[in-house]
TORSEPA-408508 format. One record per atom (N, C-alpha, C): y, z negated, x negated. Coordinates in steps of 0.001 Angstrom, whole numbers, padded with zeros to 6 digits, always signed. Example, Ala and Ser with C-alpha at 12.3 -4.5 7.8 and 13.67 -1.06 7.14 Angstrom:
BEGIN
-005690-007800-013190
-004500-007800-012300
-003300-007800-013200
-002250-007080-012850
-001060-007140-013670
+000030-007870-012900
! end
This chain:
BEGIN
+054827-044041+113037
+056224-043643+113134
+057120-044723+112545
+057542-045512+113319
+058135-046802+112352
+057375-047948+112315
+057317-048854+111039
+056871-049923+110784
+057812-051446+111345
+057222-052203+111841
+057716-053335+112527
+057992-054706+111591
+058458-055740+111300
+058219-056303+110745
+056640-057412+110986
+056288-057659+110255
+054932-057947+110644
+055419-059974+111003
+054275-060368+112137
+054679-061036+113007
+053595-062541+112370
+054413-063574+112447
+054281-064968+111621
+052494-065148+112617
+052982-065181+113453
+051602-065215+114679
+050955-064215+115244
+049666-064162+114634
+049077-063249+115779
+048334-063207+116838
+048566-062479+117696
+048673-062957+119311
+047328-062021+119943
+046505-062507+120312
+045475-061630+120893
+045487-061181+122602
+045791-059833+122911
+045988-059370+124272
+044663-059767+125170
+045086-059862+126334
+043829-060340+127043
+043577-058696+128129
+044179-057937+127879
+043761-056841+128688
+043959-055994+128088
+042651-055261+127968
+042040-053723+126581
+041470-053312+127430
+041655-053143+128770
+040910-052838+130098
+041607-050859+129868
+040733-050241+129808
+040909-049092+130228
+041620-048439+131589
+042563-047405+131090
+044016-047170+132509
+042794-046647+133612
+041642-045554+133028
+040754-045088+134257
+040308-046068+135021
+040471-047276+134508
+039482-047811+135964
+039995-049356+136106
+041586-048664+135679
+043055-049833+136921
+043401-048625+137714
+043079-048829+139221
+043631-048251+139939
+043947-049254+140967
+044955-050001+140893
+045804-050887+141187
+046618-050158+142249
+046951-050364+143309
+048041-049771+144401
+049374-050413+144100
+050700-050441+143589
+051730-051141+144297
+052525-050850+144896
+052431-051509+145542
+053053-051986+146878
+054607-052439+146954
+056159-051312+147736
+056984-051472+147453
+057620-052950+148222
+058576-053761+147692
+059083-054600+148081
+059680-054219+149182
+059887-055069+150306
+061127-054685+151209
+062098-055662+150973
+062485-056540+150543
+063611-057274+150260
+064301-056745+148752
+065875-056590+148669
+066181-056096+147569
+065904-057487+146326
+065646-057202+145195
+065249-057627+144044
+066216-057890+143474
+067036-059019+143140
+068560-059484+142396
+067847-059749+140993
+068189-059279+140146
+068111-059316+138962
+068624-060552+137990
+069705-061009+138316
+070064-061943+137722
+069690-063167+138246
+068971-063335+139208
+067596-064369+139005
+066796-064485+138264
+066367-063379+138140
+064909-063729+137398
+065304-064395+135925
+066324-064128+134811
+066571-064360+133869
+067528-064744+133433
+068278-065481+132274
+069009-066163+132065
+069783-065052+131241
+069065-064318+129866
+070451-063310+129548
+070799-062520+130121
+072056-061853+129848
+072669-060511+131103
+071818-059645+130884
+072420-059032+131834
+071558-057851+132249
+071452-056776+131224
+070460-055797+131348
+070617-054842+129926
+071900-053917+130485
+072199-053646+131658
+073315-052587+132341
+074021-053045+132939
+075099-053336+132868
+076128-054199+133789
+076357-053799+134885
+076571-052657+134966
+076575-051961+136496
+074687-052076+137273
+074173-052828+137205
+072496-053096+137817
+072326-054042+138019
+072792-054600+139332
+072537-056122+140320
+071754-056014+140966
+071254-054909+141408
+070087-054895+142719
+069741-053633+142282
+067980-054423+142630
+067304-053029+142406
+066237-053110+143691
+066227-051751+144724
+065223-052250+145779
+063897-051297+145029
+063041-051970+144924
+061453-051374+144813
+061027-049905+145494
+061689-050042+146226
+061280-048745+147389
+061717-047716+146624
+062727-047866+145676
+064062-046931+145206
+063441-046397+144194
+062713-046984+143743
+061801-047023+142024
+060762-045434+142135
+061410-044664+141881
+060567-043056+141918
+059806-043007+140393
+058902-042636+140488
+058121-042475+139033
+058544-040865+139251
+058743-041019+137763
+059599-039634+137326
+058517-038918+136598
+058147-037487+137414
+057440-036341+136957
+057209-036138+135353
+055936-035034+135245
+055646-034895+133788
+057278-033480+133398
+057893-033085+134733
+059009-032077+133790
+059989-033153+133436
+060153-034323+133848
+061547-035090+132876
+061329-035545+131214
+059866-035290+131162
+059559-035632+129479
+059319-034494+128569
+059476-033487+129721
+059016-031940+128668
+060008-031154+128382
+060789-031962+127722
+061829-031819+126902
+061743-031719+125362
+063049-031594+124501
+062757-032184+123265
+063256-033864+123081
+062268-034182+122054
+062298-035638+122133
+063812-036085+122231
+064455-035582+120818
+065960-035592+120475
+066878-035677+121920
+066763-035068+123033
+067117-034618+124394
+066794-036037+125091
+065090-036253+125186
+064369-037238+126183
+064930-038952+125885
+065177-038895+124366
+065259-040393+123864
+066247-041160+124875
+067596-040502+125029
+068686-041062+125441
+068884-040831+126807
+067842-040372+127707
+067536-040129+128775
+066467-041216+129651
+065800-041532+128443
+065082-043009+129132
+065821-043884+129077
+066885-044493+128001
+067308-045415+128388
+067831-046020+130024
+067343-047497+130283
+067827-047529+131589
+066687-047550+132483
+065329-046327+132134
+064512-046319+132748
+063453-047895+132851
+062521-047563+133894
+061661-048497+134022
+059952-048632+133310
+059320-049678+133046
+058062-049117+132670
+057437-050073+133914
+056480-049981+134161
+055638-050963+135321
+054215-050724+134982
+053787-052227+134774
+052191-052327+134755
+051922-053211+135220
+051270-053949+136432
+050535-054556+137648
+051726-055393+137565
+052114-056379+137367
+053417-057090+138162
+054443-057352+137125
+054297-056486+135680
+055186-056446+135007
+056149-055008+134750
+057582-055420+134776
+058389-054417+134697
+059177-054592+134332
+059846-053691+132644
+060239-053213+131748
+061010-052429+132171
+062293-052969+131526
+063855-052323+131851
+064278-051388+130031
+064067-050014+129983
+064227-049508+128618
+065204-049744+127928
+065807-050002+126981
+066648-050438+126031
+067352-050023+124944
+065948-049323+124064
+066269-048973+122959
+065057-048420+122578
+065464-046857+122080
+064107-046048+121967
+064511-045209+120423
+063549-044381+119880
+063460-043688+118894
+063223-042149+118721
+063673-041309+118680
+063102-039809+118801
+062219-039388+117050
+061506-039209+117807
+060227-038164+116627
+059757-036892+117128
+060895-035903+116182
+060320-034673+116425
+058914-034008+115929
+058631-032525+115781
+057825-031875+115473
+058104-032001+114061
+058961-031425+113573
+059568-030918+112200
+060219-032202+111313
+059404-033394+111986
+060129-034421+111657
+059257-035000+110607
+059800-035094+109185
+058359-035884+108083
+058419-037713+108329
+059142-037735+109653
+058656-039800+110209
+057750-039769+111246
+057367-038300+111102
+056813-038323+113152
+055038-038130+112459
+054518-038771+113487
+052802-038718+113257
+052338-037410+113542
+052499-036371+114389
+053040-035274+114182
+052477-034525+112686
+053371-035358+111612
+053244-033888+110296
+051823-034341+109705
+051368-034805+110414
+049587-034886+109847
+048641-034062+110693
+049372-033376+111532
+048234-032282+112648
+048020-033146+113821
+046807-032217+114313
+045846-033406+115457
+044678-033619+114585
+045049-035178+114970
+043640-036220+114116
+042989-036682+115338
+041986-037648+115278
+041366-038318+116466
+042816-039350+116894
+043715-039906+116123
+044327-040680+116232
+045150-040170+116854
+046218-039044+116415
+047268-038513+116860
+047334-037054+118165
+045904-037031+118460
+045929-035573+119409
+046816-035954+120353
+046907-037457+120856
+047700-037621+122335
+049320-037120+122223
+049913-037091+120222
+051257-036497+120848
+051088-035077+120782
+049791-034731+120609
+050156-033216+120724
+050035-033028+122767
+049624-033668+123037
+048917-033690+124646
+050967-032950+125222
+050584-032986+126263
+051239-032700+127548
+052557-033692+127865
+054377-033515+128118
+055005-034264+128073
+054807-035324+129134
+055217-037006+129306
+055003-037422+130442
+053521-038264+129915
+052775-038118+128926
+051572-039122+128562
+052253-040066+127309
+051407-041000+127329
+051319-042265+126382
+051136-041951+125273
+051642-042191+124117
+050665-042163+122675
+050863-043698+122623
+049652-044473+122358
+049484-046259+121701
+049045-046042+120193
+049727-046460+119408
+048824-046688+118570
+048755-047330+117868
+048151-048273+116939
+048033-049662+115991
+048434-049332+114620
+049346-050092+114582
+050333-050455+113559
+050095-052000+112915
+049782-051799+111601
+049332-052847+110513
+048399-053770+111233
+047094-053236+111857
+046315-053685+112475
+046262-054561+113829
+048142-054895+114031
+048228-055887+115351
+049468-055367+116161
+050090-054797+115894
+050957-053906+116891
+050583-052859+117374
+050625-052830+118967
+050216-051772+119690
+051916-050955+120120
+052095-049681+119312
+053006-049133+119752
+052780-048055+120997
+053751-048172+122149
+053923-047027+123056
+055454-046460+122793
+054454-044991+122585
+055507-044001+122256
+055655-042771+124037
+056429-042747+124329
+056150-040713+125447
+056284-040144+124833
+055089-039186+124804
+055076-038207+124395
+056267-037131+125052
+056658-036101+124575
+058246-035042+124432
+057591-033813+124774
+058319-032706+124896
+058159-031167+124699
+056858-030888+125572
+056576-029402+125091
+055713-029080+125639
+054272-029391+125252
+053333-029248+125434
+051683-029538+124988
+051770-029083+123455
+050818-029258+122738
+051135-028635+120883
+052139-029391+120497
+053536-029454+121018
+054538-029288+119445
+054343-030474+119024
+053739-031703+119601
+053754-032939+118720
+054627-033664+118375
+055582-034071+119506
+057113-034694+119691
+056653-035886+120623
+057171-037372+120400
+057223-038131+121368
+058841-039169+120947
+058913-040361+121844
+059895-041132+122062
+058845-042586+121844
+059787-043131+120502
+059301-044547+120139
+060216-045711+121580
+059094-046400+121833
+059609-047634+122730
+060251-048970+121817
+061119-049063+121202
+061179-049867+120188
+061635-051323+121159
+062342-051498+122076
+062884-052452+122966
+063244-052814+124369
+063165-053120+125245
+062944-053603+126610
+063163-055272+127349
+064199-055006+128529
+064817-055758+129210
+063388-055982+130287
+063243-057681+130174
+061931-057683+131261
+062843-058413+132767
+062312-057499+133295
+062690-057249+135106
+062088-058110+135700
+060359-058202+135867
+059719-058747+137036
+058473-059158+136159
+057432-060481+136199
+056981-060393+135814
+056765-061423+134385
+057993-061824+134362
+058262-062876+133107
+056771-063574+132787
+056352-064651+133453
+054950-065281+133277
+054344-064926+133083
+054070-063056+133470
+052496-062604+132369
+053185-062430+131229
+054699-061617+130930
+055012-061202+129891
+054591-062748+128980
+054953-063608+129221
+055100-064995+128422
+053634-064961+127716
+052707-065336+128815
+051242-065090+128622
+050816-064252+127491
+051250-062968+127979
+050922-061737+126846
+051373-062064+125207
+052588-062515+125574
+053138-062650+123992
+053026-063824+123432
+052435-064857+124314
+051868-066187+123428
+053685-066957+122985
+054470-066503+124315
+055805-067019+123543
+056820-067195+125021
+057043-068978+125133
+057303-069447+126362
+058995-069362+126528
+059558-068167+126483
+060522-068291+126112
+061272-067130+126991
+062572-066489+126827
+063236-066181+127142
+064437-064986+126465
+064347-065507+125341
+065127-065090+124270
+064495-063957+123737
+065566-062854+123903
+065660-061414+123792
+065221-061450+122106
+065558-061802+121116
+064566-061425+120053
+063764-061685+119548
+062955-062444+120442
+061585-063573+120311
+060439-062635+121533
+061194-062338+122987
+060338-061885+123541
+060014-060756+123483
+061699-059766+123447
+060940-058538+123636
+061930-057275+123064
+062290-057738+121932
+062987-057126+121023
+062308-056560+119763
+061606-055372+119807
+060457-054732+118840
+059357-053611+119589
+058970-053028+118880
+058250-052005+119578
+056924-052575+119705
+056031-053605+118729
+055233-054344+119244
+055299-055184+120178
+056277-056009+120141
+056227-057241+121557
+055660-055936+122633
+057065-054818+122453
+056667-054085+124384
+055503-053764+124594
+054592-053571+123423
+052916-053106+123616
+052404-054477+124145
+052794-055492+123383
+051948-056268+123775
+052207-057437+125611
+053672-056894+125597
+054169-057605+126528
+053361-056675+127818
+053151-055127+127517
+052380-054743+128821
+051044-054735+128679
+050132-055641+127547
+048946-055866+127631
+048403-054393+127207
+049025-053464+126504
+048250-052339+126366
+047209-052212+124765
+046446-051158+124837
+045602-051265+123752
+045324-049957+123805
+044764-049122+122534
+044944-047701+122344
+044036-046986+123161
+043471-047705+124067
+042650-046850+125176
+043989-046305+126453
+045225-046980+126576
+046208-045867+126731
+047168-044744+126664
+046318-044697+125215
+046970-043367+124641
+046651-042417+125632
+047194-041267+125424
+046830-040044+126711
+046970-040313+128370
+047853-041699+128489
+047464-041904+129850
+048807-041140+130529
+048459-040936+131552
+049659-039953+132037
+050834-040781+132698
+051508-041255+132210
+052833-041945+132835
+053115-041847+134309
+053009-040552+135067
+053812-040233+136000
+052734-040132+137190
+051519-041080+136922
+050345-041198+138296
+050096-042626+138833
+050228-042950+140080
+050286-044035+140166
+049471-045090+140186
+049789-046157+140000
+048938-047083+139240
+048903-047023+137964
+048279-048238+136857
+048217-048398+135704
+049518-048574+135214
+050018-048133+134270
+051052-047936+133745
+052529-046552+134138
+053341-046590+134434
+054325-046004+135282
+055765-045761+134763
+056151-044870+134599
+057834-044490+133803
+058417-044318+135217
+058899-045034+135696
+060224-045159+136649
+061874-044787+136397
+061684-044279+137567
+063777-043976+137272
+064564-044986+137304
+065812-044898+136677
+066631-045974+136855
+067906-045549+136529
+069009-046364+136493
+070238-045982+136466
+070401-045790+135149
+071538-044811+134705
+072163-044383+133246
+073086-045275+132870
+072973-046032+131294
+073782-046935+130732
+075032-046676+130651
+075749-047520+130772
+077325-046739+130624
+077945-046423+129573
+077114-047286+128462
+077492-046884+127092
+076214-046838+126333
+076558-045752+125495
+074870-045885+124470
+075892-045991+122893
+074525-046443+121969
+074697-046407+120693
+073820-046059+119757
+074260-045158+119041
+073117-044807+117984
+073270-044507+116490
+071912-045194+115826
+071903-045287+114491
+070367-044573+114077
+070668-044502+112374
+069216-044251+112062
+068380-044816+112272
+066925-044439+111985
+065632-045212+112731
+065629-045815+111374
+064298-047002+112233
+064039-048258+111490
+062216-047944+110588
+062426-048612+109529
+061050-048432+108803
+060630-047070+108232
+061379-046158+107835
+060697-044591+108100
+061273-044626+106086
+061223-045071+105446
+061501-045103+103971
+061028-043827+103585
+059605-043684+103782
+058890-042805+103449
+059162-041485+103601
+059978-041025+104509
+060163-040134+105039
+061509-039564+104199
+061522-038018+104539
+062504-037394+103710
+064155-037902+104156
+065334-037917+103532
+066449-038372+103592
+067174-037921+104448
+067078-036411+105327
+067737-036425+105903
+066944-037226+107867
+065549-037542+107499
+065018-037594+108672
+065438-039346+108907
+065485-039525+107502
+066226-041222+106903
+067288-041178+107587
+068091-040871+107148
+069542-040736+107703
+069822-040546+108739
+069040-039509+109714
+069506-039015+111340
+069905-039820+112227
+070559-039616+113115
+070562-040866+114025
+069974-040560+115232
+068774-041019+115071
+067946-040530+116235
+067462-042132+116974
+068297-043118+116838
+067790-044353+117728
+068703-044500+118155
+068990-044957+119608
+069485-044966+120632
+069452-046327+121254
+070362-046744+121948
+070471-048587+122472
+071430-048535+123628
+071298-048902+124294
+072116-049561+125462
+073418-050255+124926
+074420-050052+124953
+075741-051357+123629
+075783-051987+124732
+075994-053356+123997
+075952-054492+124177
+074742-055333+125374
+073548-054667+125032
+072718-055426+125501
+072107-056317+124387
+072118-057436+125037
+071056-058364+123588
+069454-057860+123488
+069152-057109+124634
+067409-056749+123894
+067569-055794+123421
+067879-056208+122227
+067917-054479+121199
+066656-055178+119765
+066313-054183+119076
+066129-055181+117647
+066745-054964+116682
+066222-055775+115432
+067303-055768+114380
+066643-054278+113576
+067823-053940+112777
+069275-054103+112495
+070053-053363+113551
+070902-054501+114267
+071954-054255+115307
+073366-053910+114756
+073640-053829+113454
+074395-053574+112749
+074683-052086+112381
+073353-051239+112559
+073553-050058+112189
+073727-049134+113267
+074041-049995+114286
+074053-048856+115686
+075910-048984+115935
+076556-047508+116209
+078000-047210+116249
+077472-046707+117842
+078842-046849+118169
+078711-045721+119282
+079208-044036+119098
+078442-042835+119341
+078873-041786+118862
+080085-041145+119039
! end
């Protein structure tokens, strides 16, 4: 779907552990979770100081069986969670059916059956041999629609994220500004393609509050693709959060 810029270092994940057999329990906090502890830049939502754990509902396979175009700007805000890391959404991408950027207009391959799968599952897949992209899959089963993860506010969890990305840092376009860092920041590998988002344990799409402002521009890397799918503005951002990626220039508010 989109191409990333390819990365000076490459970083080898230490968990290619298959989602069937993390069945991990977690366990809700009882103390509320202040956010602006854990990290030094603001927050991705200004209105989101406290978040209690308990509150954190993993959101059903009907909130993704939508059309992508619909779902994109609907995650923003949301959560991702994998064993003590958790991903605040940011900035996402829509790839339709009818779309010549979407993996999609090649059928079902061994590679691509997961976006034909069921809304509410994972598509991962490897990009220029070292980016692991997670996309949700959209719509209904068949049409072959998902939502690119291009960027993410990290919540809980900083020290594995650090770990994962081989990068001791902090800074929103170093850690986790790109649709690879977020693969790699949740340790995933294309044995979570097809995994079902909305079961607990493993990997988890959580609810969260709606941004107060969004912004959107055309998607990133899709050259290839026909001009008007070039042109659309089908990427979506949180305004004025710094974990967005570049080009931050091409995002207006609508």
């Amino acid at each position: 779907m989109t191409r990333p810029q390819r990365s000076k270092r490459r970083i080898k994940s230490n968990s290619d552990e298959n989602p069937s057999q993390s069945k991990v329990n977690f366990r809700a906090s009882k103390a509320k979770f202040k956010l602006k502890t854990q990290l030094s830049p603001e927050l991705p939502i200004s209105n989101n100081s406290q978040i209690n754990y308990q509150n954190l509902a993993i959101l059903g396979p009907d909130f993704c069986s939508i059309d992508a175009l619909d779902l994109a700007p609907l995650l923003l805000g949301k959560f991702l969670r994998r064993d003590d890391v958790i991903l605040q959404i940011t900035e996402v991408e829509a790839y339709r059916s009818n779309d010549s950027a979407c993996h999609g207009r090649f059928g079902v391959t061994a590679r691509t059956a997961p976006v034909f799968g069921p809304g509410g599952h994972a598509y991962v897949y490897l990009c220029y041999g070292l980016h692991m992209m997670l996309n949700i899959v959209a719509d209904k089963e068949g049409v072959g629609a998902a939502v690119l993860i291009r960027s993410c506010a990290p919540v809980s969890g900083l020290t594995t994220i650090q770990q994962r990305r081989g990068q001791i840092t902090d800074k929103p376009v170093v850690l986790l500004a790109g649709p690879g860092k977020v693969g790699q920041a949740l340790g995933l590998s294309t044995e979570w393609s097809n995994h079902p988002l909305y079961v607990p344990g493993g990997l988890e799409l959580l609810d969260g509050p709606k941004p107060e402002k969004i912004v959107v521009g055309p998607r990133v890397g899709i050259n290839y693709a026909l001009p008007e799918h070039v042109n659309a503005l089908w990427r979506f951002a949180v305004a004025g959060s710094p974990w967005i990626s570049a080009p931050k220039n091409s995002l207006r508010l609508p």
